[in-house]
C-alpha positions in Angstrom: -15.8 -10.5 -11.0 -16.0 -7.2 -10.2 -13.1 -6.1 -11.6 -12.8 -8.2 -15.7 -11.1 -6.2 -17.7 -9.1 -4.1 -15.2 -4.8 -4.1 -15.5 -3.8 -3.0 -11.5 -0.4 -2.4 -10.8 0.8 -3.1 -7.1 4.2 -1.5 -6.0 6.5 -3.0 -4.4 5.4 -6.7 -3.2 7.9 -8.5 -0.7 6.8 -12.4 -0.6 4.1 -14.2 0.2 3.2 -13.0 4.4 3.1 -9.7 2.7 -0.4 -7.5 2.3 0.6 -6.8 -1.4 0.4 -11.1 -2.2 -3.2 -10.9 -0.8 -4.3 -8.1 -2.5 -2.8 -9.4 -5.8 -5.1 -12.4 -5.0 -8.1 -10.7 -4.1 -7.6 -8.8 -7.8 -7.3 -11.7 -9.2 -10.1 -13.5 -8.3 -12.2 -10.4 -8.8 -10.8 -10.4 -12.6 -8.2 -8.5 -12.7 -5.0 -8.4 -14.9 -2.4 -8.2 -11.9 0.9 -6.0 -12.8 3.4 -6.2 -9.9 7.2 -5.3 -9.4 9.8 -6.2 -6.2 12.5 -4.7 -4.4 15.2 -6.3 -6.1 16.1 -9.7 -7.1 16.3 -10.9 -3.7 12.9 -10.8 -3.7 12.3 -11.8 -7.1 12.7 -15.3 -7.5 9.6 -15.9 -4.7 7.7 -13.0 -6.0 7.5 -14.8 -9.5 6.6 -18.3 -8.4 4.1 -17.1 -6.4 2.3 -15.4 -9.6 2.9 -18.2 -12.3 -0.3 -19.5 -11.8 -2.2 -15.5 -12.0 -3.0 -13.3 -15.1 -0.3 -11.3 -14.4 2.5 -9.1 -15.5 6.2 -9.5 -14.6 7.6 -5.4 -14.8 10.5 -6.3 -12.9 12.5 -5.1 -10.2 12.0 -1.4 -9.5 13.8 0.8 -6.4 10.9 3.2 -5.5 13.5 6.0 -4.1 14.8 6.3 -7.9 13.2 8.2 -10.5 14.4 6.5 -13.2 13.5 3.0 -12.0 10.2 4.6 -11.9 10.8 5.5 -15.4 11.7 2.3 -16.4 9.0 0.4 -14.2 6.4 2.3 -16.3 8.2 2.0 -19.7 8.4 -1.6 -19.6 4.7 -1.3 -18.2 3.7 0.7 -21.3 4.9 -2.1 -23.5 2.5 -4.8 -22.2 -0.4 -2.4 -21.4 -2.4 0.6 -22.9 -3.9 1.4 -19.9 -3.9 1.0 -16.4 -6.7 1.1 -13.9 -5.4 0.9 -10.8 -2.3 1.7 -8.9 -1.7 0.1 -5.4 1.1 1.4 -3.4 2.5 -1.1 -0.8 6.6 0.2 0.0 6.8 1.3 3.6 10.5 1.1 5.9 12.4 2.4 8.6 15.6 2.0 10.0 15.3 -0.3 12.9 16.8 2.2 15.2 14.4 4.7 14.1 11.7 2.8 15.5 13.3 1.2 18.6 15.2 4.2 20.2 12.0 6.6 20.7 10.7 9.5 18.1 13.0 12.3 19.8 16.2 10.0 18.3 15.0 9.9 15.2 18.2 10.4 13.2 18.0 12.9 9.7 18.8 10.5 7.2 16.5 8.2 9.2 13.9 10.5 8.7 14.5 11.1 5.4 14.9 7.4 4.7 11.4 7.0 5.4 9.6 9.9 4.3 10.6 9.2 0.9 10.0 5.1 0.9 7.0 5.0 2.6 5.1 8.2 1.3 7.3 10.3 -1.5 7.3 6.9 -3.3 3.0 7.3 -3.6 3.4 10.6 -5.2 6.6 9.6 -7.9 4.3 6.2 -8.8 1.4 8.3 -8.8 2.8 11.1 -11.2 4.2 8.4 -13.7 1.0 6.4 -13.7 -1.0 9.3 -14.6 -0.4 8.5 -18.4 -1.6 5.3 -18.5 -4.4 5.8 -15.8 -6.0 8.9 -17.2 -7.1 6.8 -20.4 -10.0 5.1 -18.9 -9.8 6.5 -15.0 -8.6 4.3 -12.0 -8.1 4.3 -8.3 -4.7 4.8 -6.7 -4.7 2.8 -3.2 -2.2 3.4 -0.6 -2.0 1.3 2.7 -1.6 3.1 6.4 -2.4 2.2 10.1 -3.4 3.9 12.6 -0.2 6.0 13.9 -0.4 7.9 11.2 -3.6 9.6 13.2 -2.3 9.2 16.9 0.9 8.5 18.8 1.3 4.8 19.0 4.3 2.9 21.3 7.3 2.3 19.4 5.8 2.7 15.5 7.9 6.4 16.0 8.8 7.8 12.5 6.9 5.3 10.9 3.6 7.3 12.1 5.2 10.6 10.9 5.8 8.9 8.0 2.1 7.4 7.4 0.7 10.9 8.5 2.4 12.2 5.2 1.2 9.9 3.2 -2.4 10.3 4.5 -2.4 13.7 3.8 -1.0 13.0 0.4 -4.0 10.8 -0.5 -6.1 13.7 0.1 -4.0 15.9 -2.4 -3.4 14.0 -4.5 -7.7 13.1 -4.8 -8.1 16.7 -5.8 -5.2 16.8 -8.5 -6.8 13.1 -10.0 -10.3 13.7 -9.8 -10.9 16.0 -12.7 -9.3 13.0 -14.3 -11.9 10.5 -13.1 -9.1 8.8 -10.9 -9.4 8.3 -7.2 -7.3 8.0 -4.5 -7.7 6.6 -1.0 -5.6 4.8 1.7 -6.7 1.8 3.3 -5.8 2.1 7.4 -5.3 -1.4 8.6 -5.2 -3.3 12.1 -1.9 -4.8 13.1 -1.5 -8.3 11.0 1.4 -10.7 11.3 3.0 -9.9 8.3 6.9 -9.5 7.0 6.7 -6.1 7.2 4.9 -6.1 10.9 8.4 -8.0 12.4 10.9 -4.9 12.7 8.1 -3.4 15.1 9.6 -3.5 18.6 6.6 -5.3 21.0 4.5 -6.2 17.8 2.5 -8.3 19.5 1.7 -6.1 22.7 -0.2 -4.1 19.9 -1.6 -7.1 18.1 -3.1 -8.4 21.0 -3.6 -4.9 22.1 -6.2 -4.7 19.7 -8.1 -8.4 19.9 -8.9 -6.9 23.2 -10.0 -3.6 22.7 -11.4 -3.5 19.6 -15.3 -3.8 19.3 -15.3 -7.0 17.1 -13.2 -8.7 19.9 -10.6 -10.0 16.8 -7.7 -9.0 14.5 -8.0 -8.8 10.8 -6.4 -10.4 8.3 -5.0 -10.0 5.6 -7.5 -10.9 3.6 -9.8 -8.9 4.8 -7.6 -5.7 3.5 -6.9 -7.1 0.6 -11.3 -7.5 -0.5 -11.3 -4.0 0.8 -8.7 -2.8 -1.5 -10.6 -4.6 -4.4 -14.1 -3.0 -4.0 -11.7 0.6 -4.1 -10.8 -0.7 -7.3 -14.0 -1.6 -8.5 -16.5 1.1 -10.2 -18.8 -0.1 -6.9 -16.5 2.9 -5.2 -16.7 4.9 -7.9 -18.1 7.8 -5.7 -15.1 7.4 -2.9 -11.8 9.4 -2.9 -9.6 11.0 -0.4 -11.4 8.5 2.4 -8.9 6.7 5.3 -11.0 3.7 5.1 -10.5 1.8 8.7 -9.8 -1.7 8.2 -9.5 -2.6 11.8 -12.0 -4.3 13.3 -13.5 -1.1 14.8 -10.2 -0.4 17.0 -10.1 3.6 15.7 -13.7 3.7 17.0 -13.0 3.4 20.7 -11.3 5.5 23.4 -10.2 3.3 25.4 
């Protein structure tokens, strides 16, 4: 129970093949108070069943590319909590074409699309948190792969995208720290989630990596989700601005 006593907010969770459900699990069973929002209604009807039978928190539906449904994520946050100690940021999209027609295509609002979903949403959560996190200290927890570091077939703006966000982590470490917050990224294998479906040839790189990768396996989900726990947990109290690999030992290799 490494984490009793601990509220963690996770941002945005999708259903239940999503890496956000089994990191709200892990919390959970570690302890933890779980806080989580969703997309929009079409999302919310699963989102709730699946957390009627958690210690959790209901804050609604919350658009992370408007400010004020930030705003109003962490007023009605601030009504059911005095402080929050931990912040895990899960929203990550582009548009299809984006990542199907090759990195040189990549259309402006495209880019833009995705820039601010999949990393300027970090630093607007981050920023709003920072009230309710600063009261005890916390860990904000973003999740990345691997493109974000090198060019990978067909993941395109995505890895621009998750390159940003990376390097965000690390600013945003220094800016927290006096604070006694943390932040780090967790860079994950390929896992067959929701998410991993609008990836053209998915699973050329998912088996791309059982074969390659020193372990001689994929990860699961699980497996990000205990990671993103300990983060939480005053066990890494000594850890920000890390990219911790999550992958089996795939970044490790050359070949």
């Amino acid at each position: 129970m490494i984490l009793k006593d601990k509220t963690i907010l996770i941002a945005n969770i999708s259903g239940k093949r999503s890496t956000g459900w089994a990191i709200a699990q892990s919390l959970s069973k570690q302890g933890a108070k779980v806080a989580y929002t969703y997309q929009n209604e079409r999302f919310g009807n699963e989102v709730r069943k699946l957390f009627e039978p958690l210690d959790s928190i209901d804050v609604g539906e919350c658009d992370v590319t408007s400010d004020d449904d930030i705003d109003k994520l962490f007023e009605r946050l601030g009504n059911n909590v005095d402080a929050l100690d931990g912040l895990i940021h899960t929203p990550a999209f582009a548009k299809e074409e984006d990542l199907a027609n090759g990195f040189i295509n990549t259309s402006r609002d495209g880019f833009k699309l995705a820039l601010d979903i999949s990393c300027y949403s970090l630093i607007a959560l981050s920023r709003r948190a920072l009230p309710l996190m600063e009261v005890r200290g916390g860990a904000v927890i973003a999740l990345t792969y691997l493109g974000g570091e090198r060019a990978v077939k067909n993941y395109n703006v995505m890895g621009v995208a998750k390159a940003a966000l990376e390097s965000s982590i690390r600013y945003l470490a220094v800016d927290l720290g006096p604070k006694n917050i943390r932040a780090n990224a967790i860079s994950a294998g390929p896992m067959r989630t929701l998410a991993a479906r609008g990836l053209k040839d998915f699973m050329v790189m998912y088996d791309d990596m059982k074969e390659k990768a020193p372990m001689k396996r994929n990860i699961t989900t699980n497996e990000v989700a205990d990671t993103a726990s300990f983060l939480c947990s005053d066990l890494a109290s000594g850890i920000t601005g890390e990219i911790l690999h999550v992958d089996a030992g795939y970044h490790a290799v050359g070949v």
